[in-house]
N, C-alpha and C positions, 0 to 999 in steps of 0.2 A: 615597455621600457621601465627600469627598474630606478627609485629614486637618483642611485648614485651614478647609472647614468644621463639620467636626464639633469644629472648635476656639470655633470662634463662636455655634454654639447652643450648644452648652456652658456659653460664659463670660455669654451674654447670657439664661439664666434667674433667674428672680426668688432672690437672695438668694443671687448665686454670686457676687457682686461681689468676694468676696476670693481667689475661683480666677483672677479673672480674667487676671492677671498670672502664672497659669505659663507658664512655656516651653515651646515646641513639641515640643521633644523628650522633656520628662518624660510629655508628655501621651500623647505615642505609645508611649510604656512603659508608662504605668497602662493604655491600651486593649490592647498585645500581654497585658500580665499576665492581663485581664479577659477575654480570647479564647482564651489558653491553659487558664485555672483553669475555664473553661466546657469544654473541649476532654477535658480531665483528670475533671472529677465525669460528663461522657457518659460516655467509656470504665468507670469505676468503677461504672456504673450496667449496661454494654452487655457489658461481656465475656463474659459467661457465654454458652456457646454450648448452639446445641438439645440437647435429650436425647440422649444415643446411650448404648443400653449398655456397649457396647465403653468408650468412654472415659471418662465419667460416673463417679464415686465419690461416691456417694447417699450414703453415711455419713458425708461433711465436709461439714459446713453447720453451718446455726443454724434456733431456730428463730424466728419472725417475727409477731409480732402482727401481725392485718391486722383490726381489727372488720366492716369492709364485707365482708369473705367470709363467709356465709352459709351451713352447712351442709344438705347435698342431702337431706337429713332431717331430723325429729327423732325421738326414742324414743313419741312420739306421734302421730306421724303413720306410721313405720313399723309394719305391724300383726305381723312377724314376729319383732322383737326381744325375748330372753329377760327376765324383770324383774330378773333377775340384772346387767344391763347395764343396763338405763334409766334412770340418776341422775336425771335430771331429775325423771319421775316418779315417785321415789323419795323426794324431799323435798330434791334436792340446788340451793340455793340459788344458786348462782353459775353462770356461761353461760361466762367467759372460755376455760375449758380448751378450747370447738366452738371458739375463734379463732385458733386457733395455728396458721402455715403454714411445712410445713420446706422449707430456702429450701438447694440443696446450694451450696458454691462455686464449681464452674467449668462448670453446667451447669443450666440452667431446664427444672426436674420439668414434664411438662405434664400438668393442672387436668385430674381425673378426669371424661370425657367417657361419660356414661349410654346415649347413641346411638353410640359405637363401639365401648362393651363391647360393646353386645347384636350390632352387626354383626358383632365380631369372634367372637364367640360361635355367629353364625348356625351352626346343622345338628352343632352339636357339645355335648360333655357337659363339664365343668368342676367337678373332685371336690375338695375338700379335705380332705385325712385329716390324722387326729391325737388332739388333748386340746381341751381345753374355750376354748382361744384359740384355735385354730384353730377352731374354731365362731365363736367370738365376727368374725374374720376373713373368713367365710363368711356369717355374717351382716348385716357390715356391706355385703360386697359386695354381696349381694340388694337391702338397703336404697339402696343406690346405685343401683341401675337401676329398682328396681319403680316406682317412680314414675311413671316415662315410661310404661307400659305399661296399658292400658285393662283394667280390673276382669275384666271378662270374658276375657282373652287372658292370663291368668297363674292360678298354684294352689300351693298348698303341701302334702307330704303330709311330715307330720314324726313321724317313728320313734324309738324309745330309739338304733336304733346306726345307723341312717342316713334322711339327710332330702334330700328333694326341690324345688328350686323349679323349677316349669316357664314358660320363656316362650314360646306359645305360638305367637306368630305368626312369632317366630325359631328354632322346632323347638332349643327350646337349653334345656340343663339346667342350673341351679347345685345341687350337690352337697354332702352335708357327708356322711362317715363316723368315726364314733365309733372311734380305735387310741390310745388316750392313751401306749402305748409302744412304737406300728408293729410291733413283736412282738409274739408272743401272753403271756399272762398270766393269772391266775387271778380278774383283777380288772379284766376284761374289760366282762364285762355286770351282773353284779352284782358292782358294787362294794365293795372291799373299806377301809373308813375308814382300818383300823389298817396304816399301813405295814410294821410289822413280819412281817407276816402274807401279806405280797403276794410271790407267788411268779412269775419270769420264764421264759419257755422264748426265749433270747438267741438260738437258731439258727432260729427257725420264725416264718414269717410267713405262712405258707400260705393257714389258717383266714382269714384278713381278705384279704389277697391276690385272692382269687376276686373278689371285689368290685370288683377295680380292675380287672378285666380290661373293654379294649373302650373306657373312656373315651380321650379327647381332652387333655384337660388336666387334670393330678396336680400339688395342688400338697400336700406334704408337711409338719407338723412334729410336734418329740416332744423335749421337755426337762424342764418342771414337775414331771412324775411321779416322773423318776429322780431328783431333788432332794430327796428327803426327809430328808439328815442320816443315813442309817443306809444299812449296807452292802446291797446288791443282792441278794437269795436268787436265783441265776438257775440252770438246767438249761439243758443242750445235751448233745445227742448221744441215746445211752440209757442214764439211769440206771440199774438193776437194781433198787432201790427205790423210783421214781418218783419221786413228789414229795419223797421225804425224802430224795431222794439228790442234794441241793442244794448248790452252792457259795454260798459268800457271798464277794460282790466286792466294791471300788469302785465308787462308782457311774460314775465315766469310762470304767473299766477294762467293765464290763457294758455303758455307752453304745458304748462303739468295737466293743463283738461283736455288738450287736443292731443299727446303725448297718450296720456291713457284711452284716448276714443281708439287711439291708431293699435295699443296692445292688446284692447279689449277685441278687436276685429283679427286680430292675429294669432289670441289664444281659442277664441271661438271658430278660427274659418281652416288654419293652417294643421296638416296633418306633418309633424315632426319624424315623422318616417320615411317621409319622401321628400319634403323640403327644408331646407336651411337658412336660417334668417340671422342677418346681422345687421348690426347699426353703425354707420360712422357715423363717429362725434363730430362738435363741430370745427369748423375751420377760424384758425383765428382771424381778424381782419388788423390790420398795422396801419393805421390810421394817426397815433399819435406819437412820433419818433422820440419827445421826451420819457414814454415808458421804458424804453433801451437806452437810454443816456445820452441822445443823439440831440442837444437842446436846437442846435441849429438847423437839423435837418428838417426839411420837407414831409410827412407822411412818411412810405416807405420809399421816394423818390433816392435815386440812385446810393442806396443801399448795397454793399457790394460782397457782403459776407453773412454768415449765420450771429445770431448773438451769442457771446462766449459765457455769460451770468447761467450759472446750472440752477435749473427751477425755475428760468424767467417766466415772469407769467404777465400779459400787457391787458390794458383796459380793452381790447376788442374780444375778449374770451371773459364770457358768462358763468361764475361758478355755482347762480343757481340753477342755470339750463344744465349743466354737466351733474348738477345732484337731482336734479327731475330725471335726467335718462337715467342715473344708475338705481334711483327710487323705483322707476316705473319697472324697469327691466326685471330687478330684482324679485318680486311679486308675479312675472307670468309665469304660467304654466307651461310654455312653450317656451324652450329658450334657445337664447338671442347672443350670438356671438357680439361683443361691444369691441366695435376698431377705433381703439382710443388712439387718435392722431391727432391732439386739441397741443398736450407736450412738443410733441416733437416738431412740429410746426410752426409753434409760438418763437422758436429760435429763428424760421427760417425766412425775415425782413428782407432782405436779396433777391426772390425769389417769384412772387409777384408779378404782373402784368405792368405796373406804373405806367407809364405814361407810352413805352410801346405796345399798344393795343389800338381798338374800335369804339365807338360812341355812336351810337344810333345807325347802325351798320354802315360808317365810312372810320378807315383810322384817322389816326387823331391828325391836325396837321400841325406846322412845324409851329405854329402859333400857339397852340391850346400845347402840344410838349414843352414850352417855354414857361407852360403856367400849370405848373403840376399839382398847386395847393387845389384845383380846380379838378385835375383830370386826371391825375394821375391813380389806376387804381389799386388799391391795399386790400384789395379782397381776392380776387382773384388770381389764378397760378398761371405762370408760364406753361409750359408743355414742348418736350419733356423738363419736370420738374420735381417738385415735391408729390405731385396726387401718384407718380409711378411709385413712391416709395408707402405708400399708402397703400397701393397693387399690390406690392411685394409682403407688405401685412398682412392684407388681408390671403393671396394666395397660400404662404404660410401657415393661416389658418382652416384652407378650405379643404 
């Protein structure tokens, strides 16, 4: 259509009779403007370019209400997930936290694909060591694929310090082993409540170690534990009195020696040609609602959204733990995919276990929910929740 007619439908619709008399020229300014401002919301909509790790900074975004995205689970239909995890089934009322899609800046995550985990997984083992998020992570992962996979053609055999999912028609493992501080400790297998009490061996990872040998895919993490508020009891070397022959550290100052015991065994044991090792950072805990401007609230206690503040960053995230891994990592020889999820986390207060969860393996009852300064927890994640989005990083990655 040529300007001068698009000047005449224009002017000659029902009830434009007072356009009718613009001039030609403005008209072809209000359609350049209208062709440009269309031109301008594409690009604003199109720039973000495919994934690539190399260039990609997963940790700038937002995150995105989307209700039409549907998660690839739920704590109900997954039959592997801990009740420690399952809000839903837990009594937890609200649905919006499955809705939330992290959206980075200059680059579109792609949409956790259940049929190239497991191909990319074909003939291989895939271990997650750590503490009880890394389970929860490993959990959700399984939850992510089991689905697709016919009753018969998959199994789980789940141990106090290590568990198995097999898919069987893909000869492929998911993995979880129990190191809540990838070094040894004395609070290893029977757990020891009282932190005060928990004794480290900072240079030895040996004992757990064995265990890694031969897999495929390591993905690593270890922070919550060291976090207890009280100095570090750690050993290295040989004491002469063994366990009373203990130093008492910081707990960053303990983080960077047992950190390196773990890179030192990974640069010397790990052949980078058949295995891939990554790290997740740590998870933040939301423990003090005044660090998101929430004076009145509770912990992370009914929390109902992500925080809006770009860069929040709250007192449950350690930025000398977060400069120990990128220190340590930096220096090996063998390298270590880093799944920095510490960011994109730190927004996600909503999203947590609080007060629908379990306490000494029964849930909570309606008494202890009523007293959430108590009980309710800020460390751990719902399912499905944030740790999928964490999957879909790391998948991206793998």
């Amino acid at each position: 259509m040529s300007l001068t007619q698009f000047s005449s439908a224009w002017t000659m619709k029902p009830g434009a009779a007072s356009r009718a008399k613009l001039p030609l020229p403005l008209i072809a300014t209000i359609i350049y403007d209208r062709i440009s401002n269309e031109k301008t919301d594409a690009l604003l909509i199109d720039d973000r370019f495919d994934f690539d790790p190399e260039e990609c900074t997963v940790g700038n975004g937002k995150w995105v209400f989307n209700r039409s995205i549907k998660p690839l689970y739920t704590d109900r239909s997954c039959p592997y997930l801990d009740r420690q995890v399952s809000c839903a089934m837990n009594g937890r009322p609200d649905s919006n936290y499955t809705h939330w899609e992290w959206q980075p800046e200059d680059c579109i995550l792609p949409r956790f694909d259940p049929e190239l985990a497991l191909k990319k997984l074909r003939g291989k083992r895939l271990l997650f060591v750590g503490d009880s998020l890394q389970r929860g992570q490993w959990q959700s992962f399984v939850c992510l694929v089991e689905s697709i996979i016919p009753e018969d053609k998959k199994s789980m055999k789940r141990g106090r310090i290590h568990c198995v999912f097999k898919a069987k028609e893909y000869n492929a493992t998911i993995e979880f082993y129990w190191a809540p501080f990838l070094v040894e400790s004395n609070s290893d297998v029977q757990i020891i409540g009282d932190p005060k009490k928990r004794i480290l061996k900072v240079d030895s990872v040996a004992k757990h170690a064995k265990h890694w040998i031969g897999v495929d895919i390591l993905v690593f993490n270890t922070y919550v534990w060291w976090m207890s508020g009280l100095k570090i009891k750690s050993l290295w070397g040989s004491f002469a009195n063994g366990e009373e022959g203990y130093e008492e550290l910081d707990a960053a100052v303990a983080y960077r020696i047992g950190l390196k015991t773990w890179a030192n065994w990974v640069d010397s044991t790990i052949n980078p040609n058949t295995t891939r090792v990554f790290f997740t950072t740590m998870s933040p805990t939301h423990q003090r609602s005044a660090d998101w401007n929430n004076k009145e609230g509770i912990k992370c206690y009914n929390e109902t959204g992500p925080v809006r503040k770009k860069g929040h960053w709250g007192t449950g995230s350690d930025k000398r733990i977060m400069k120990a891994v990128s220190d340590v990592v930096e220096k090996m020889k063998v390298p270590v995919t880093v799944l920095n999820v510490t960011q994109i986390s730190e927004y996600r207060v909503d999203a947590h276990s609080s007060v629908y969860t379990e306490s000494g393996g029964k849930l909570l009852t309606e008494e202890q929910k009523a007293d959430p300064l108590h009980h309710a927890d800020c460390i751990h994640w719902c399912l499905p929740g944030v740790p999928d989005t964490w999957n879909q990083i790391f998948l991206a990655n793998l």
